[in-house]
C-alpha positions as CSV (number, residue, x, y, z in Angstrom):
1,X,89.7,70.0,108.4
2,X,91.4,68.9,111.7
3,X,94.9,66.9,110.9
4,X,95.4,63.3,112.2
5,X,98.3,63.8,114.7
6,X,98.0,59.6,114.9
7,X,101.0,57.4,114.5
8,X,99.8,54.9,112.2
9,X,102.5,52.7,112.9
10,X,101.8,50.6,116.1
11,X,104.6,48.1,118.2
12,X,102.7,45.5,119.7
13,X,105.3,45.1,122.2
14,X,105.5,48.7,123.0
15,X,101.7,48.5,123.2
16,X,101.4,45.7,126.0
17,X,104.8,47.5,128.0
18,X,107.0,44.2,127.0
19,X,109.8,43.4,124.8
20,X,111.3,40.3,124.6
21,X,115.1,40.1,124.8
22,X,116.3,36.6,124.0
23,X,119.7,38.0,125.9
24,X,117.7,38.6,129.1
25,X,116.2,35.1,128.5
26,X,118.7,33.1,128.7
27,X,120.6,35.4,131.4
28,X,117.5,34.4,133.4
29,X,117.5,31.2,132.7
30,X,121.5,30.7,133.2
31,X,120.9,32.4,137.0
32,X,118.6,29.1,137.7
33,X,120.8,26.7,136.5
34,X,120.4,24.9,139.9
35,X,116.6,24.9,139.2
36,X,116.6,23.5,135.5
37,X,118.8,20.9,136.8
38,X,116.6,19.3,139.9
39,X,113.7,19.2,137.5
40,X,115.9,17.2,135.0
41,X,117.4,14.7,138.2
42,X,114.0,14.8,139.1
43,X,112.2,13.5,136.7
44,X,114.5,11.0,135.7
45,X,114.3,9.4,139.4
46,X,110.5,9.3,138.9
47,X,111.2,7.6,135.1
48,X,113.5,5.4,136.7
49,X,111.2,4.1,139.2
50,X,108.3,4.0,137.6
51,X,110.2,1.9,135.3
52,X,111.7,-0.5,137.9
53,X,108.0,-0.8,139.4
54,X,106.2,-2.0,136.3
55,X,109.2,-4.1,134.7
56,X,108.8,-7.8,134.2
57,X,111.5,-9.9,133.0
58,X,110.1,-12.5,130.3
59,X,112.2,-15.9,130.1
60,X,112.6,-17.6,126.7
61,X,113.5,-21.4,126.3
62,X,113.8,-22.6,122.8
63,X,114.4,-25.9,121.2
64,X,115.5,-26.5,117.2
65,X,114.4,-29.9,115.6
66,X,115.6,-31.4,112.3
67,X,113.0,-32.2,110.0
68,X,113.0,-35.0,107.6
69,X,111.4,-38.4,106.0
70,X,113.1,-41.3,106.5
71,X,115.0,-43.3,103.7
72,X,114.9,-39.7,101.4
73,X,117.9,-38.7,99.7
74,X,119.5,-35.3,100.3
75,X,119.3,-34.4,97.2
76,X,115.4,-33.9,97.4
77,X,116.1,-30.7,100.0
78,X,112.8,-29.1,98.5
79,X,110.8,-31.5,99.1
80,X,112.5,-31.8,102.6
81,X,111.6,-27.9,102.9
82,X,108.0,-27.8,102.1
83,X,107.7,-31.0,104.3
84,X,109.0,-28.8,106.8
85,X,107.1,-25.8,106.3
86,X,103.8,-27.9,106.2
87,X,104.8,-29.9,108.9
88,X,105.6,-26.8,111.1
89,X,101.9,-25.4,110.0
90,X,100.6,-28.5,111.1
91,X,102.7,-28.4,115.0
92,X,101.6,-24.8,115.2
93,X,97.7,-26.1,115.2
94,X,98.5,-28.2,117.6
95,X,100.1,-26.3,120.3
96,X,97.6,-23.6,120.0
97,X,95.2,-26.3,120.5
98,X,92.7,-26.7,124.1
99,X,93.5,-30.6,124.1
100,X,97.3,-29.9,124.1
101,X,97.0,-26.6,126.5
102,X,94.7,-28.7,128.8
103,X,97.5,-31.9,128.7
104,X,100.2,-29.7,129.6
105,X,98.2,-27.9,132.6
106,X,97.1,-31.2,133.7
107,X,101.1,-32.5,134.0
108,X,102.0,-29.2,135.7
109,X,99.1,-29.3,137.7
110,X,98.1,-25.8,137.1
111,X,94.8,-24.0,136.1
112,X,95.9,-22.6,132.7
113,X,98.9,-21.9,130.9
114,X,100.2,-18.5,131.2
115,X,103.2,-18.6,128.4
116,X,103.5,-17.7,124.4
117,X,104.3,-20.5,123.0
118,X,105.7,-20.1,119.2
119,X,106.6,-22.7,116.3
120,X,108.6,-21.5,113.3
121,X,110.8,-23.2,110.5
122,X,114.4,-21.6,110.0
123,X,114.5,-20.4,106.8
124,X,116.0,-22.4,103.7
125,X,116.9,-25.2,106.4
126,X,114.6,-28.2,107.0
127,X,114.9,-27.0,111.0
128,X,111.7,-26.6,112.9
129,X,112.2,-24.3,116.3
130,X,109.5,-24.2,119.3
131,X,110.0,-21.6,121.9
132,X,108.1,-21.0,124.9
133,X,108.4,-17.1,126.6
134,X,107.2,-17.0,130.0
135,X,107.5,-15.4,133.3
136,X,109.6,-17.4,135.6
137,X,112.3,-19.6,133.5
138,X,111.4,-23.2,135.1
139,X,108.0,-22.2,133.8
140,X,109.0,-21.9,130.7
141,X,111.3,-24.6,130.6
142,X,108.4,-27.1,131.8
143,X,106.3,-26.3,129.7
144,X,108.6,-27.1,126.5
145,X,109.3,-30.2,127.9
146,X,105.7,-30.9,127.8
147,X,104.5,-29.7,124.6
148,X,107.1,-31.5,122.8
């Protein structure tokens, strides 16, 4: 019987004619310093204008109400507080009505409305806060005025 004169034993990376050195990587890579570097400049300019292209600055004008029956003692405050919050359900229907939307447009003389308009109660207070974000800050100061 002929003898196997085969290694058995195979080294993939002798196989294909390459070893990997992480020394000779990172000598590499440390030569092209200069290269890593522009890519990294690089690409933040591109981040950075991209960014300065698409950015729109949003303008926020808010204004904070105290809520309350007349002639009811202080010392109700929960009953002051759920007369709030129902009160502030009840102004949050309303601004996010047409007829309102349509009002306001009509005053400002403009087609539609093209703001966020928000109504929330501060909490454990008997405070009710509307806030208007928009695009351009007399925008969104003219239209609080109106919708309150």
């Amino acid at each position: 019987m002929p003898e196997n004169n085969y290694n058995t034993t195979h080294d993939k990376s002798e196989e294909s004619g390459m070893q990997l050195d992480l020394s000779s990587v990172i000598r590499d890579l440390l030569k092209s310093w200069w290269l890593i570097i522009f890519f990294g400049i690089t690409t933040a300019c591109l981040f950075g204008s991209y960014k300065n292209l698409t950015y729109q600055p949003l303008y926020q004008t808010k204004s904070t109400f105290f809520v309350g029956k007349n002639g009811v003692n202080t010392s109700f405050a929960s009953r002051n507080y759920s007369f709030a919050s129902s009160l502030t359900d009840n102004m949050t229907t309303i601004i996010h009505s047409d007829i309102l939307s349509t009002k306001i447009c009509e005053r400002l003389g403009r087609n539609s409305l093209d703001a966020a308009i928000e109504v929330s109660t501060v909490p454990s207070t008997n405070l009710m806060s509307v806030s208007v974000t928009a695009s351009n800050p007399k925008e969104a100061y003219d239209i609080l005025n109106n919708a309150i």
